[in-house]
N, C-alpha and C positions, 0 to 999 in steps of 0.2 A: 276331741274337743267337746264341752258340754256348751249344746244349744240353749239358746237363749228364747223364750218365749214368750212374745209382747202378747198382754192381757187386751183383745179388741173382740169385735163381731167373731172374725175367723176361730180363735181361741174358744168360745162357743160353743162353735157352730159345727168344729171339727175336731182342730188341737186338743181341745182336753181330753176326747176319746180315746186318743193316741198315748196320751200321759197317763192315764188312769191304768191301758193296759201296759205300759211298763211298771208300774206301781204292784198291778195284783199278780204282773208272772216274775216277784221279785226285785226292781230294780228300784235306784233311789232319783230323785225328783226333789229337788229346794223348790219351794214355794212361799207367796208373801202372807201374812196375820198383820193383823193391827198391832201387833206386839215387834215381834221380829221374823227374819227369814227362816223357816224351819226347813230343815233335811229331813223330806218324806223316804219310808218303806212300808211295807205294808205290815201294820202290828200282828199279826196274824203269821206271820212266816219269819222262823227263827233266824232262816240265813238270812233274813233282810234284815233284822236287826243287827245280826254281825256284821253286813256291810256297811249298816251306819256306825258301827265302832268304827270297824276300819278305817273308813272314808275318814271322821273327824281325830282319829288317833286319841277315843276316847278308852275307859275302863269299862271294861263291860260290866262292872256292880253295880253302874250310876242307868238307875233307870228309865226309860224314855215316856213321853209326855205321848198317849192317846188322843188323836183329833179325830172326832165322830161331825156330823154333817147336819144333824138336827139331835137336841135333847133325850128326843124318845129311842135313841139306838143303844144308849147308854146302858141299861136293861140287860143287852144282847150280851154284854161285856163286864158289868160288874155285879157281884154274888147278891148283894144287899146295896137298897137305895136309901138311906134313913128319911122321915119327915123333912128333916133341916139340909139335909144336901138337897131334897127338892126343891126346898122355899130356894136354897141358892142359885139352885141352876134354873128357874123360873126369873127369879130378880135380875142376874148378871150375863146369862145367854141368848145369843152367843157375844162374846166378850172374852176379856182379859183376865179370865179365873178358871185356873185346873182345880179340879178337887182329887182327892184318893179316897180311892174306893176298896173292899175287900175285892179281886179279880176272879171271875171265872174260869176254869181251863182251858178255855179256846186260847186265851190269853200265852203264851208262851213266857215260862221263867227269863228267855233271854232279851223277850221287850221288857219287863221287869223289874230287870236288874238280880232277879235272884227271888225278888218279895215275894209277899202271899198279897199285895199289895198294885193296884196298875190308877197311876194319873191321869183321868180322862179331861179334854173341855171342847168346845166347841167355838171357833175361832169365828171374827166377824167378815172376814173376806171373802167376798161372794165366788170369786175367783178358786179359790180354795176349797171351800164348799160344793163346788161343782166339781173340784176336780177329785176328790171322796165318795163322791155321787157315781163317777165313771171307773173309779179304781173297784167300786163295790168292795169294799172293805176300809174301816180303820184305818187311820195311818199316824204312823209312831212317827214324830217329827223333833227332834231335839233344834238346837239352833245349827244353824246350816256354816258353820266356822270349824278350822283346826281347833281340838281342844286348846283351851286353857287363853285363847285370843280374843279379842270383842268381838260381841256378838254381830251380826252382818244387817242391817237398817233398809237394804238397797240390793238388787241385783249382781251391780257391779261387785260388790262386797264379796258375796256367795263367791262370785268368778272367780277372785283375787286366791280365795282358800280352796275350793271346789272343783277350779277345769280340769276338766280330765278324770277328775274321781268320781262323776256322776253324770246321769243321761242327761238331765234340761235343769233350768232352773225356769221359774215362771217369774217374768221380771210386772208386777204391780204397783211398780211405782218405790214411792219412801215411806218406812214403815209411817201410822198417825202418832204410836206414842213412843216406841222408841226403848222400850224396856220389855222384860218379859215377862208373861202372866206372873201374878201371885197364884201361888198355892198353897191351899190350904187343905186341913184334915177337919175332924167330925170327931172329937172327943167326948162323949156324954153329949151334955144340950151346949155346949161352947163352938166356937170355929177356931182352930189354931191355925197361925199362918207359919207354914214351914219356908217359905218363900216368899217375901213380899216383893208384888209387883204393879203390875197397870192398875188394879183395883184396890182402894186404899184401905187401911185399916180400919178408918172413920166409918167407910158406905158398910165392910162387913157389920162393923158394931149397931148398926142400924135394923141388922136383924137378929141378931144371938147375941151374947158375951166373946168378945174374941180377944184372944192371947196370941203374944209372938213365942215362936218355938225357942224356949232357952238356947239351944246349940248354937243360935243365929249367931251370938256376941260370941263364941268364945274362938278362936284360933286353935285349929286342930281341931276341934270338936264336929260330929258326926250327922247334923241334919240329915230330915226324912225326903226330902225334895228332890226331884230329876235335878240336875247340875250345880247342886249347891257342895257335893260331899268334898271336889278337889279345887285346887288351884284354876280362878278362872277369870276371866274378865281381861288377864294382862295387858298390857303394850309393848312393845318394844323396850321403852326406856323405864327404867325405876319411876316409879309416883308415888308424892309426897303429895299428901293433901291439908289443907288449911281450912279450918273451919271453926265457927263460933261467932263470936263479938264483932262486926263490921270492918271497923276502924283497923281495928289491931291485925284482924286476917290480911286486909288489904298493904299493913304498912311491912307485914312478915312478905310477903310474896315480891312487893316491889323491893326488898334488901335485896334479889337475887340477879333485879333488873343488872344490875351493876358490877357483879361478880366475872372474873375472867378464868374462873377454873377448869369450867364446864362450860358445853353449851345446853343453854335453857328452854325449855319449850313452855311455854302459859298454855293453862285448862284452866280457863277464868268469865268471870261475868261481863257482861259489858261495861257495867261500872269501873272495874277493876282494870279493864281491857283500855277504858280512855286515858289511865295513870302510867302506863307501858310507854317503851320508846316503840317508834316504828318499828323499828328495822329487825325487832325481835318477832321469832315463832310464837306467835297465838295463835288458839282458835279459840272463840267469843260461845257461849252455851246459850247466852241471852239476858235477859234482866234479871236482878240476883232476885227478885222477888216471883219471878216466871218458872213454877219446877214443871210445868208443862213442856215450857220451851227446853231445861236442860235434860228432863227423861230423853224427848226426841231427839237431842242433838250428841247426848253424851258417850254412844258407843261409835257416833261417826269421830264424835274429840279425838276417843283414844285412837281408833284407826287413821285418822289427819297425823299423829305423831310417828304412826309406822309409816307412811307415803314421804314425812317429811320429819328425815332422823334426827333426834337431839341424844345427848348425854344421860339428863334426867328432865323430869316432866315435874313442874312445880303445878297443883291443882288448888281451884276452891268450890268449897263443900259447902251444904245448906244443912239446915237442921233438918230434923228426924219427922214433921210434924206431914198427915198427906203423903202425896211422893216420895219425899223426903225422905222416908224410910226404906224406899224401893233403891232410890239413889243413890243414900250413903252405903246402905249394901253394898251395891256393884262396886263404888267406889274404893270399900273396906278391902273387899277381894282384888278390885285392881292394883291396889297399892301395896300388897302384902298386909294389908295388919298397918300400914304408916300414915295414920291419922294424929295430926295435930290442934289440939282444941284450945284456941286464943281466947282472954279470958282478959278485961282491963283491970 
């Protein structure tokens, strides 16, 4: 069984010593970020990053996200720091942004993925940071779920894909935002986001020129980013998502209220949620104008529809703008590619 370990005084004062040294002789450790729950080993030791393929039934080309404990460790680990990834990781650390860096050889091709390339950031959970502090090393953390499933928000989550396949998870509560960093590159004087996530396009563009990575839009197409390369985000049930024009998203989604083919599951706003019968499966993301609320609540949505099985999952999407872009991502990939843009 994998231990559960409440973040208190004790945790401190003792527990994390214990954690850190499963970390540096090898083993894996879920832990919480303001983003999502990551499945720690230590980046530094290849078999621990085989054990985190193993453990999530991932590809081992898709390469893992570096979590360092304070900015200045960064150095230890990547070849070159340019001007503009400093101004970044000054501006946004610790926070919700990986950057990729050229890697040193301490680095292992198989935290990597293969690259000449390693994705470092430094996470805001004090929790976490302490427990990097006690592992004395790095730790490569992808999200702490079976491949290809949503990502885990909450302790319990991690349990649900995790018991058994790792020593503790460190339970911190519910993630604050509920998405996973963005990540970005360092192309000449530009910031490309291979990944958008908790930090928005906007805040980047406030210090350089920033671009989204073409591969992002295309299906099948090969982004540079930890877990964007395969199939991911899924649910249990197929999802259709709806989005665009208000009126018209909402009056596509209630045609389903009514259908007896299938059974329905709603991934909808509160707005949309008060036009519902009861007795149907919803789960409510929040006000359709809140993407705060739907980052945090949207990887718990799709795991609510694996707890509580339907047919197919009828969803509504928000625009691109902020969040927004963080969101419809995850969205894109949860649904295969089945986005519908309502249009009066």
């Amino acid at each position: 069984m994998t231990e559960k370990v409440e973040v208190n005084d004790l945790y401190y004062k003792d527990k994390v010593k214990a954690l850190g040294r499963i970390i540096r002789e090898g083993g894996l450790v879920a832990f919480p970020t303001e983003t999502v729950y990551g499945l720690g080993g230590n980046a530094l030791d290849a078999g621990a990053a085989k054990k985190i393929y193993a453990a999530k039934g991932r590809p081992s080309d898709n390469p893992l996200i570096v979590h360092v404990a304070d900015p200045s460790e960064v150095e230890k680990y990547a070849a070159e720091v340019s001007p503009l990834a400093r101004r970044l990781m000054d501006t946004f650390w610790p926070g919700p942004l990986t950057i990729v860096f050229p890697k040193k050889d301490c680095i292992p091709m198989e935290t990597s993925g293969g690259l000449s390339t390693i994705a470092i950031r430094c996470p805001r959970s004090e929790a976490t940071r302490a427990l990097i502090r006690a592992a004395g090393v790095p730790i490569a953390g992808p999200s702490a779920n079976i491949s290809t499933r949503p990502s885990p928000t909450t302790a319990d989550d991690v349990l649900h894909d995790m018991n058994g396949r790792i020593a503790a998870v460190i339970d911190g509560g519910s993630c604050q935002i509920g998405l996973e960093s963005t990540v970005v590159g360092i192309e000449g004087d530009e910031i490309v986001i291979y990944r958008p996530g908790g930090t928005t396009k906007e805040a980047l563009s406030a210090i350089a020129p920033t671009t989204v990575d073409s591969a992002l839009a295309k299906d099948g197409a090969h982004p540079k980013a930890p877990g964007m390369k395969y199939r991911h985000y899924a649910p249990s049930a197929p999802l259709t998502v709806y989005t665009g024009e208000a009126g018209k998203v909402a009056e596509e989604i209630l045609s389903f209220a009514g259908k007896s083919d299938k059974r329905y599951g709603f991934f909808v706003s509160e707005e949309t949620a008060r036009l519902l019968p009861k007795e149907l499966p919803v789960f409510v993301w929040g006000h359709r104008e809140d993407k705060e609320s739907f980052a945090h609540n949207l990887f718990s949505g799709l795991l609510y529809f694996n707890r509580h099985p339907v047919d197919a999952i009828i969803g509504e999407g928000t625009d691109t703008a902020g969040l927004g872009l963080a969101i419809m991502n995850r969205l894109t990939k949860a649904s295969g590619y089945h986005i519908v843009v309502e249009k009066r």
